[in-house]
KOLTI-916332 format. One record per residue (C-alpha): x, y, z. Coordinates in steps of 0.001 Angstrom, whole numbers. Example, Ala and Ser with C-alpha at 12.3 -4.5 7.8 and 13.67 -1.06 7.14 Angstrom:
# residues 2
u/v/w
12300/-4500/7800
13670/-1060/7140
This chain:
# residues 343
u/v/w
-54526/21567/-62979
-55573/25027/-64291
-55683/24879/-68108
-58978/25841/-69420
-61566/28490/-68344
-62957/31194/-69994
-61314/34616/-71955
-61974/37404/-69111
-62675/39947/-71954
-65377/38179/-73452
-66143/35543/-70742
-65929/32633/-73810
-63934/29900/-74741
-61000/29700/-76820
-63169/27057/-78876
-66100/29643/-79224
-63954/31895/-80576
-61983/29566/-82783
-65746/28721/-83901
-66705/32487/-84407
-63564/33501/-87121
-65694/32906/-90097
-68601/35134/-88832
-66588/38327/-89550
-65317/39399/-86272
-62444/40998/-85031
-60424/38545/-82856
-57809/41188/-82575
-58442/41807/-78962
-59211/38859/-77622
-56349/36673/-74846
-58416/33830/-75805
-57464/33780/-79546
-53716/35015/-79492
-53503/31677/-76906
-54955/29801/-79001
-53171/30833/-81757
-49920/30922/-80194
-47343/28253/-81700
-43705/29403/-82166
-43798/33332/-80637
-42239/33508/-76868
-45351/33687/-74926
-46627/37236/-72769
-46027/36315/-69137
-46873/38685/-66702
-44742/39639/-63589
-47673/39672/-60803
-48572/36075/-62129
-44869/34997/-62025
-44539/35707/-58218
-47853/34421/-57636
-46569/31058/-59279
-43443/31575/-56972
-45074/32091/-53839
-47634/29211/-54786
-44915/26792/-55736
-43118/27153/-52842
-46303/27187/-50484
-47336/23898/-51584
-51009/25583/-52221
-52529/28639/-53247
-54288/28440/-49277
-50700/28725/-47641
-49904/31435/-50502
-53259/33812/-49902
-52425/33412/-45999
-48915/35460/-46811
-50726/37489/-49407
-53189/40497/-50108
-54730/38152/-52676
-57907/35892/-52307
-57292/32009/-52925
-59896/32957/-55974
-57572/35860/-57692
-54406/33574/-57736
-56010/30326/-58926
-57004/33239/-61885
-53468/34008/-62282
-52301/30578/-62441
-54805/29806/-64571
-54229/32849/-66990
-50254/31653/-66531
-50695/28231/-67272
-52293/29535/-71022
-49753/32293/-71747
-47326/29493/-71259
-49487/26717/-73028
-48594/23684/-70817
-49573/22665/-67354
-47331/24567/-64293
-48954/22995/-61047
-50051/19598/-60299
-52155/18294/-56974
-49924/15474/-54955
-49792/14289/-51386
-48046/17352/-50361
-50219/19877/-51752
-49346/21284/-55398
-45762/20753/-56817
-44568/21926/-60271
-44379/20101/-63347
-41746/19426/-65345
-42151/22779/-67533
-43359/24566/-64073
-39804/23484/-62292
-37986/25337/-65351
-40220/28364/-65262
-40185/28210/-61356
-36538/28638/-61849
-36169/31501/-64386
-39190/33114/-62406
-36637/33032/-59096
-34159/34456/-61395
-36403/37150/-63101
-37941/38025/-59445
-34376/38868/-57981
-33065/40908/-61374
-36088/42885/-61204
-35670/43721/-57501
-31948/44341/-58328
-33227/46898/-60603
-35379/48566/-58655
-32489/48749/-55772
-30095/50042/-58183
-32335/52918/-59460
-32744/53672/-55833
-29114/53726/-54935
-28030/55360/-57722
-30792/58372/-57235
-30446/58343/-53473
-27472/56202/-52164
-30066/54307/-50167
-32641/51583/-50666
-32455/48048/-51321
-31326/45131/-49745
-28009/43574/-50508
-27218/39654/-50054
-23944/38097/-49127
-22236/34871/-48356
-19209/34535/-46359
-16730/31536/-45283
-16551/31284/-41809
-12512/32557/-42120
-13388/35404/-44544
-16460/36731/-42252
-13988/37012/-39396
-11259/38150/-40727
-12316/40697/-43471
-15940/41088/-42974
-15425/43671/-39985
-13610/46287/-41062
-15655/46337/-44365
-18632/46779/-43229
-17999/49649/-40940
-16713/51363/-44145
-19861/50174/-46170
-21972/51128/-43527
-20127/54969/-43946
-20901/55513/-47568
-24458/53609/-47590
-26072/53513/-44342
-29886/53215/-46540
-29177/50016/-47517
-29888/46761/-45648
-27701/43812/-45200
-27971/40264/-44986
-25013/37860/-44363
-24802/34272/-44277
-21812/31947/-42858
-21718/29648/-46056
-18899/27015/-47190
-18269/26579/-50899
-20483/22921/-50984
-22974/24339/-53559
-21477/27352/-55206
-23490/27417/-58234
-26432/26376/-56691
-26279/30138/-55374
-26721/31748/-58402
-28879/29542/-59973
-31515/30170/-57010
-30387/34215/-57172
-29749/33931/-53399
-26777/35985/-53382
-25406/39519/-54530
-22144/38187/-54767
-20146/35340/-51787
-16347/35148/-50575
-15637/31475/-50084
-12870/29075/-49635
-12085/26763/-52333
-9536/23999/-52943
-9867/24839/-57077
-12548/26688/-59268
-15402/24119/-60271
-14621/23576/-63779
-17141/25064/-66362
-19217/26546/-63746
-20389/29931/-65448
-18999/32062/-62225
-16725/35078/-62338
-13990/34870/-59601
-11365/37043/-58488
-8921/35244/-56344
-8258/37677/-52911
-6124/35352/-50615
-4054/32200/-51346
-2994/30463/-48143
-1613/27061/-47288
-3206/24802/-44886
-2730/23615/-41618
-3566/20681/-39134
-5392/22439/-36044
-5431/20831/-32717
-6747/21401/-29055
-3736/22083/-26646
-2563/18615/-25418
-4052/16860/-27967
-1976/13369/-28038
-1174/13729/-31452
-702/18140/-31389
2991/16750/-31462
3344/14226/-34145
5089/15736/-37027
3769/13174/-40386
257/13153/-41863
223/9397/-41532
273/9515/-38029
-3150/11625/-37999
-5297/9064/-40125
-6938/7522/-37199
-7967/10702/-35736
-11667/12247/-36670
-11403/14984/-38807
-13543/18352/-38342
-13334/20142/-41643
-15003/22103/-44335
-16698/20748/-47666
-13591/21181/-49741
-11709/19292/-46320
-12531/15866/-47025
-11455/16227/-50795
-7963/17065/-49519
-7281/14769/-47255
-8563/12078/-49522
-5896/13370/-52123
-3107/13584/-48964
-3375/10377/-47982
-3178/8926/-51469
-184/10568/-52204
1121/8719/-49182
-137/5804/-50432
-3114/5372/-47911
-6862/5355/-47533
-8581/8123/-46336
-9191/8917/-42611
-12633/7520/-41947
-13855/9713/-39586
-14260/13052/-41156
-17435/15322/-40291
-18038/17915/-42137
-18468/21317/-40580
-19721/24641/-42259
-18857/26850/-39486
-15336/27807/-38479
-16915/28395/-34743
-18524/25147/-34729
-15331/23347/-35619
-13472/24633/-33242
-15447/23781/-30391
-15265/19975/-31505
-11969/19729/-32027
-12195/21484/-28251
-13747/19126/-27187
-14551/16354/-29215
-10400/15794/-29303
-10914/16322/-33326
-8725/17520/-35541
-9641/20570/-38544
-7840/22459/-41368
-7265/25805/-41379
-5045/28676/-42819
-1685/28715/-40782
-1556/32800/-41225
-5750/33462/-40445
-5557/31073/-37627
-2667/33227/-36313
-5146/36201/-36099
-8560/33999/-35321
-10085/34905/-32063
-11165/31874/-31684
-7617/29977/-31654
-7128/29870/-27737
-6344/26549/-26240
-5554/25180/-30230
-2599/24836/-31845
-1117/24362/-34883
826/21109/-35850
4319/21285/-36926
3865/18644/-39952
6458/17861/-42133
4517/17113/-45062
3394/20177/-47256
-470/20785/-47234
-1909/22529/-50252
-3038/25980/-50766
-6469/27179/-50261
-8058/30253/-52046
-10397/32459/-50673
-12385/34032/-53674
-14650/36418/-55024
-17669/35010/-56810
-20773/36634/-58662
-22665/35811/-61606
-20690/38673/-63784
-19598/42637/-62827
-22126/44078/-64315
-25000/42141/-62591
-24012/43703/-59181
-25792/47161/-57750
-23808/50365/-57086
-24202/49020/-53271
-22893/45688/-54232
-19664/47672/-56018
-19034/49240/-52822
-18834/46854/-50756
-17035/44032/-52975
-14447/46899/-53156
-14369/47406/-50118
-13487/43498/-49080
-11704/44045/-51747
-8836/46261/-49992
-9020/44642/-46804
-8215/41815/-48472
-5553/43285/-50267
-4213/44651/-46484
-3922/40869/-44993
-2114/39310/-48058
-435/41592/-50457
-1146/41066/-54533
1923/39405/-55317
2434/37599/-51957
């Protein structure tokens, strides 16, 4: 889309100056030259044209990008343009939605995401580290984990770094890598049946609970006491839900319940199985605590559910800010104060 153009220091071609070598001068200088003679060496990319890419690519044009920006439509087709031949290759192509990567722009797209949020990380840590304020720190929560340990942490958080600003997200474990891979997130506590195998993340396991069947008070079946009893009923349950009951069932040596919805909010759930007469999974001990238990109840079921780990999961230690630190610590203990190492 942008290839081509002209080398701003000279205003010629890369062709003109391929044509010029044998006249005796100094291509030394020239962006036109080192592009052209760029084969195996990692190429110069530079940061302001890597969000510019960013913003374009996920504008769908450079119009919807300049609207956002303090750049002309004119100085960012330049940077994509003077992108496109540090990298060599094509980034952007015109379809019926506007511009959409290529195949070497979606890989640069996402290292560019990547590079974007370690930079800012940087920046933030500097800050913190000089100031104890600054920066904006990202986390995801389970809907069980933001109620239960989320409150008490962040009034101690909020203590020792009251600069710093916060954004949370209610999140279920459906796409944990996914996370990362986009940079969205400073670090998450989710539930998970098991750790996805292979998946690059560090985790630090803070609670390890079995399961329970949750319905609404006078429920017809809040009183049956076998699994098989409950495989008619429609099922209310997080990503890693349906998984286990499909594995349940099977081990009693029967199909999975058909009717399973899954939910990503803990709140949401419990209204439906409110008032939708559905049934859900949750931790015997949290629900204990929940506020939002009244008018549900626990069934009394013979058969043994399995256990359910709440972890701790970032890229690697040393990728978090002194912010980030503070607070995973901090979740860290309360964590430690609802279920004992050991326990």
């Amino acid at each position: 889309m942008f290839m081509g153009g002209s080398c701003k220091e000279c205003e010629r071609t890369a062709a003109d100056h391929s044509e010029s070598r044998g006249e005796g001068k100094d291509p030394e200088n020239c962006r036109a030259i080192k592009i052209a003679d760029r084969t195996s060496a990692i190429p110069f990319m530079n940061l302001k044209h890597l969000k510019i890419f960013e913003a374009v690519a996920e504008a769908g044009s450079i119009r919807a990008a300049a609207r956002g920006s303090a750049l002309t439509q004119p100085a960012m087709t330049y940077a994509i343009r003077e992108l496109e031949q540090s990298v060599g290759a094509q980034l952007l192509v015109r379809s019926a939605k506007g511009v959409v990567p290529t195949e070497i722009g979606q890989a640069l797209l996402r290292r560019a995401r990547l590079l974007s949020n370690e930079v800012r990380r940087a920046e933030e840590e500097i800050a913190q580290l000089r100031d104890r304020a600054g920066g904006l720190l990202r986390v995801a929560f389970s809907s069980f984990a933001m109620e239960q340990l989320l409150p008490s942490a962040l009034l101690d958080f909020r203590r020792q770094w009251p600069g710093v600003a916060l954004e949370l997200q209610e999140l279920s474990g459906a796409d944990v890598k996914g996370l990362w891979d986009r940079g969205d997130f400073d670090f998450a506590i989710l539930g998970e049946l098991e750790p996805a195998a292979d998946d690059g993340l560090h985790r630090e396991v803070l609670l390890n609970f079995p399961l329970t069947a949750i319905a609404r008070a006078g429920h017809p079946l809040a009183r049956v006491r076998s699994m098989a009893r409950l495989q008619e009923a429609m099922w209310v349950v997080p990503p890693y839900g349906a998984e286990l009951l499909k594995r349940n069932f099977a081990a009693l040596g029967m199909p999975a319940p058909r009717d399973v919805v899954i939910c990503h909010s803990w709140q949401l759930g419990a209204t439906l199985v409110r008032k939708a007469d559905a049934l859900t999974l949750a931790s015997a001990s949290l629900f204990a605590r929940s506020t939002a238990r009244k008018g549900l109840v626990a069934l009394r079921l013979a058969d043994r559910l399995p256990n359910v780990h709440v972890s701790l999961l970032m890229r690697d230690r040393a990728s978090l800010t002194p912010a980030a630190q503070a607070f995973s610590q901090g979740l860290r203990a309360v964590a430690h104060a609802v279920q004992p190492p050991g326990r």
